[in-house]
C-alpha positions in Angstrom: -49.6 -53.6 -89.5 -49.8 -55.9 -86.6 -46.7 -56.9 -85.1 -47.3 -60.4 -86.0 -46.6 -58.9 -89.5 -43.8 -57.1 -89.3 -40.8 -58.1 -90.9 -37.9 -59.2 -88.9 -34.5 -57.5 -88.8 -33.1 -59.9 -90.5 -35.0 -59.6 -93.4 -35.0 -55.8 -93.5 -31.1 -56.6 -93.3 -31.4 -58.8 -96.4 -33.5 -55.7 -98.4 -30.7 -53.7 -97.6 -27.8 -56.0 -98.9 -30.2 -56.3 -101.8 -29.7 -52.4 -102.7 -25.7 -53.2 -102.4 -25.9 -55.6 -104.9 -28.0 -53.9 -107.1 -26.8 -51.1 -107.3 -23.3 -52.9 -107.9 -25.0 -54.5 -111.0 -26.2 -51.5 -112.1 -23.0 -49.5 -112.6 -21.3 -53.1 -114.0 -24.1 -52.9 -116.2 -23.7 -49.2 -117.3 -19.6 -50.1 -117.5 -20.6 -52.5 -120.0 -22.8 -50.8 -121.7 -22.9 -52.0 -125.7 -24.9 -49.1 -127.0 -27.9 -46.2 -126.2 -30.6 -48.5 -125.6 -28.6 -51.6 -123.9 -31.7 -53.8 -122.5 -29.1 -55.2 -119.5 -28.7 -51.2 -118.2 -32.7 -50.9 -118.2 -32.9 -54.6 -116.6 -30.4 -53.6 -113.8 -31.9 -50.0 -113.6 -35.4 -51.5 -113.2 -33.6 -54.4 -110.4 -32.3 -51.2 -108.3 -35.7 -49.1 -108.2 -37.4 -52.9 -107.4 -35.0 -53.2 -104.2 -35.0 -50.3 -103.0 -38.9 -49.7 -102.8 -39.0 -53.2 -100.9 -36.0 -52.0 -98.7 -38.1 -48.8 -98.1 -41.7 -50.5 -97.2 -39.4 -53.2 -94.9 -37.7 -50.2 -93.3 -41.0 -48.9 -92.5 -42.9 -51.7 -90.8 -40.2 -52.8 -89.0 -38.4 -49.4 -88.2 -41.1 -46.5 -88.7 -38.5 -45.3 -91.0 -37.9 -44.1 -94.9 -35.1 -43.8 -97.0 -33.8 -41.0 -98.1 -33.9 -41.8 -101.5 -36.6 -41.3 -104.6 -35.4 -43.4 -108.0 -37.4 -42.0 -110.5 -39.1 -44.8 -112.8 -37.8 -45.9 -116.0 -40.6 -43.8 -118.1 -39.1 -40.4 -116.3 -35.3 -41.3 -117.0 -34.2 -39.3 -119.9 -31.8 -41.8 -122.4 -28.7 -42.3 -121.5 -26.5 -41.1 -124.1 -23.0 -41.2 -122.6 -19.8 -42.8 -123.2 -20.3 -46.5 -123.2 -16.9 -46.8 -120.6 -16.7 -43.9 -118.6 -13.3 -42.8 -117.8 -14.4 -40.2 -115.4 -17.6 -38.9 -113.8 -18.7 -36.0 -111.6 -21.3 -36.1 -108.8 -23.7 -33.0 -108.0 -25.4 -32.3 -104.9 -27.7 -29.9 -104.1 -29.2 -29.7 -100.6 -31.8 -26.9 -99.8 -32.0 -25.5 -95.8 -34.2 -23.1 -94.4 -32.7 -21.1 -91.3 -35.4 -21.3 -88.4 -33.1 -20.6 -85.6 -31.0 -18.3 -86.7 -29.5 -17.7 -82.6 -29.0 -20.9 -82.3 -27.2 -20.5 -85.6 -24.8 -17.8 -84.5 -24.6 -19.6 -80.9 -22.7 -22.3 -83.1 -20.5 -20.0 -85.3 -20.1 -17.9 -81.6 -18.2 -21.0 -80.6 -16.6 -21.9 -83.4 -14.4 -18.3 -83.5 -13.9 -18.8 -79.4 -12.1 -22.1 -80.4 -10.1 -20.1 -83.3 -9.5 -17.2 -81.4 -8.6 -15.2 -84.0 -11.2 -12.6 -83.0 -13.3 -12.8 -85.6 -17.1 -10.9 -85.2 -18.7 -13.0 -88.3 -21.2 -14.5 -86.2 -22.6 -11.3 -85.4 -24.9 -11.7 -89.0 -26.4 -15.1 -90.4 -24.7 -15.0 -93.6 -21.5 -14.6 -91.7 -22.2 -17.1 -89.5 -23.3 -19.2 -92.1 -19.7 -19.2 -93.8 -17.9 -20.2 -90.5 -20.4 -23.6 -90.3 -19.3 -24.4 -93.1 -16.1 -23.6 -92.7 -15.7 -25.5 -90.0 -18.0 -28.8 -90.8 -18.1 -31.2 -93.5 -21.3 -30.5 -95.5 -22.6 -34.6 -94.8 -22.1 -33.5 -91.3 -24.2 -30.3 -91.4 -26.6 -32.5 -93.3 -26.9 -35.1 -90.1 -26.8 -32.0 -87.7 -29.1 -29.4 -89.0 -31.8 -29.3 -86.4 -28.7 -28.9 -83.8 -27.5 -25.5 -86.3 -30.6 -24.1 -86.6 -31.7 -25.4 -90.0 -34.4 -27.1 -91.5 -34.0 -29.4 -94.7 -35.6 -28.3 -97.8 -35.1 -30.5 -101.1 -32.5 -31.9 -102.2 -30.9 -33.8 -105.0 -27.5 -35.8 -105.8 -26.8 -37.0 -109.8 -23.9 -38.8 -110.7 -22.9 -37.8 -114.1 -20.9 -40.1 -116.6 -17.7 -38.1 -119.0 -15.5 -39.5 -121.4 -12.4 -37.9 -120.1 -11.6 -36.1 -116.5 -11.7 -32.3 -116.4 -9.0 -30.3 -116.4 -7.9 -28.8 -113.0 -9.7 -25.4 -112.9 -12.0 -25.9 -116.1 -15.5 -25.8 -114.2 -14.8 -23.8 -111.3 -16.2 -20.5 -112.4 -19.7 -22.3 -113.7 -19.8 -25.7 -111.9 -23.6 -26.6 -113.0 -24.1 -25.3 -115.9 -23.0 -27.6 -119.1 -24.8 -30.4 -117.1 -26.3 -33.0 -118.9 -29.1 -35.2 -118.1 -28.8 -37.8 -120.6 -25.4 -38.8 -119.1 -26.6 -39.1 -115.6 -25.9 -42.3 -114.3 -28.6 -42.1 -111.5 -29.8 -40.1 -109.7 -31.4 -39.7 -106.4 -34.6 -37.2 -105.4 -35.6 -35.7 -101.9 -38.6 -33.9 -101.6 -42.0 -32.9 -99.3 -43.8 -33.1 -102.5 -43.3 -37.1 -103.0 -45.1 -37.2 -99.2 -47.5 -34.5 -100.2 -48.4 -37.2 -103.6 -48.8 -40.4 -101.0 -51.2 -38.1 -99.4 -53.1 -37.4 -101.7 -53.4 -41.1 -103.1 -54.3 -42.0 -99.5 -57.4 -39.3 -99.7 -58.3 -41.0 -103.3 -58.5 -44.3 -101.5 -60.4 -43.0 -99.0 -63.2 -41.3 -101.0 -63.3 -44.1 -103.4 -64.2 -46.7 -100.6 -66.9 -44.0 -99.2 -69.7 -44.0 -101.9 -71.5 -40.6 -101.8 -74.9 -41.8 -103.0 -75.1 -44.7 -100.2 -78.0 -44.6 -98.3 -77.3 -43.0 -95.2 -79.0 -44.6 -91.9 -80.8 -41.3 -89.9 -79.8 -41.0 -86.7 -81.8 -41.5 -83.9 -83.7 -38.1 -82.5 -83.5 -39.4 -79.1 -80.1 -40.3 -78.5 
């Protein structure tokens, strides 16, 4: 895109406020809901995935830049079936690292038991080292810092999860993830290499469809 073209900041400003209101609507929307297949929660659901793909193309032109955020499409949502007015609701996050540099790791968690000094020698092993991170740092932190700790993100994944009452203290702990329920998640939000490895691919399938194999081909010139 030329830079002519490009949006402004302003109106990549604008997208974004756009996501803020829609996803406002949305949860009003899901607050309100009147039954299982309430057309104003699809409406607002459909409004959020709508702004935030133009957010995300505006963020690109102007910025180079993505969000961090996949909203699947209203075909791939399973049906909500959750309370109609949640009185509670749980959000799960899973975030998937690789560990590349695993001195630089321990160089971290080294420095981390020289500010404790409670002579500790976990950061003699990864795993050891690993608990002292994060230990010490919040896990959005390690999330923003990971190249600087060694790591390298994987997928990852955050649902937020509607319930008609809030759980008891101590009721989950021992199995956190396992009576989840898709069909009262709220929304959700994907990231993956695969969703790059898909544009990819469609960008190939452009490609071959504007060559046409069986065009004529011009021979080239013997004496050049």
């Amino acid at each position: 895109m030329s830079d002519a073209a490009q949006p402004t900041a302003a109106e990549v400003r604008a997208a974004a406020e756009a996501v803020k209101t829609a996803l406002d609507r949305h949860l009003a929307a899901v607050e309100r809901r009147s039954g299982e297949d309430d057309p104003a929660v699809y409406e607002a659901f459909n409004q959020l995935a709508a702004a935030a793909e133009a957010y995300d193309e505006l963020l690109y032109d102007r910025y180079d830049e993505v969000t961090p955020f996949e909203i699947p499409g209203a075909e791939d949502a399973p049906p909500y079936t959750g309370p109609e007015e949640p009185a509670a609701l749980s959000v799960l996050i899973r975030r998937d690292y690789a560990v590349v540099e695993p001195q630089r790791l321990r160089a971290h968690a080294q420095r981390i038991e020289a500010a404790d000094d409670e002579g500790s020698e976990a950061s003699g092993t990864v795993h050891g080292a690993l608990g002292l991170l994060f230990g010490e740092f919040e896990p959005d932190e390690i999330a923003s810092r990971h190249k600087e700790f060694g790591l390298e993100e994987g997928d990852s994944t955050l649902w937020v999860t509607a319930s008609d009452d809030p759980a008891e203290p101590g009721e989950w702990l021992e199995a956190p993830f396992e009576q989840v329920d898709p069909q009262r998640v709220v929304c959700r939000f994907d990231v993956s290499a695969v969703f790059d490895d898909e544009e990819d691919l469609e960008d190939e399938d452009d490609l071959e469809d504007e060559l046409d194999p069986d065009e004529d081909l011009e021979p080239l010139d013997a004496d050049r």
